[in-house]
Structure formats: C-alpha cells, structure tokens
C-alpha angles and dihedrals in degrees: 000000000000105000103209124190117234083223103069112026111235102010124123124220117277116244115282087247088053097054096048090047077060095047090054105056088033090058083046089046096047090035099067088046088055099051083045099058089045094046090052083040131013095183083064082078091111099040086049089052093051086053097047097049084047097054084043083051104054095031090059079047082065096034084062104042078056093052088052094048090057114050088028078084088063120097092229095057091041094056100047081050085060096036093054091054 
C-alpha cells in the first residue's frame, strides 16, 4: 500500500526517519520564534500555547501518516485495506 499526501498530488510519504529528521529542525526552528514572542511580550503566553499545541498537532499528523507508510508495506495491512472495501 502507497500512502500519498492530498498536498502534493502523486508523492508518497517520506520514511518515518526522514519525517521525524524534519520535526526536529521545524520544532528548532519554531522554538526560537516562540521564546522570542514571549520574550518581546510575555503577555503573548496564551497565544504561544495555542501555537505550540497546534505545531505538535499537525507534526504527530505526519508522524502517523509515517507509521502508516510503513507498515502499510506490510501483508497484513494490506489485507485488512482489501477486506474493508
């Protein structure tokens, strides 16, 4: 089973290894944007909350979709997939 994105027409999921290389220099990356709002503006804190549950959020989205590409390789997956057709 190919596991496809709805973003980018025809691409297959990256490797689980490879998603989670990317998480980790996206949350670097956001981290230093988000001590740097509350720095500027502690008063920010809820707004910066809201941001950080939504990045978790959409990065265990991609975490998943890896998962699934992975043991979507798998026969047993595979067979449950045709079965539930």
């Amino acid at each position: 089973m190919r596991v496809r994105t709805d973003a980018q027409a025809n691409s297959t999921v990256p490797p689980l290894v490879s998603i989670l290389r990317e998480m980790h220099q996206e949350l670097s990356s956001l981290k230093v944007g988000w001590s740097q709002q509350l720095q500027e503006d502690p008063s920010r804190f809820g707004q910066v909350e809201l941001e950080v549950h939504h990045a978790f959020q959409h990065l265990a989205d991609q975490v998943v979709a890896g998962l699934l590409g992975e043991v979507g390789q798998q026969p047993a997956l595979e067979n449950a997939r045709k079965k539930s057709r």
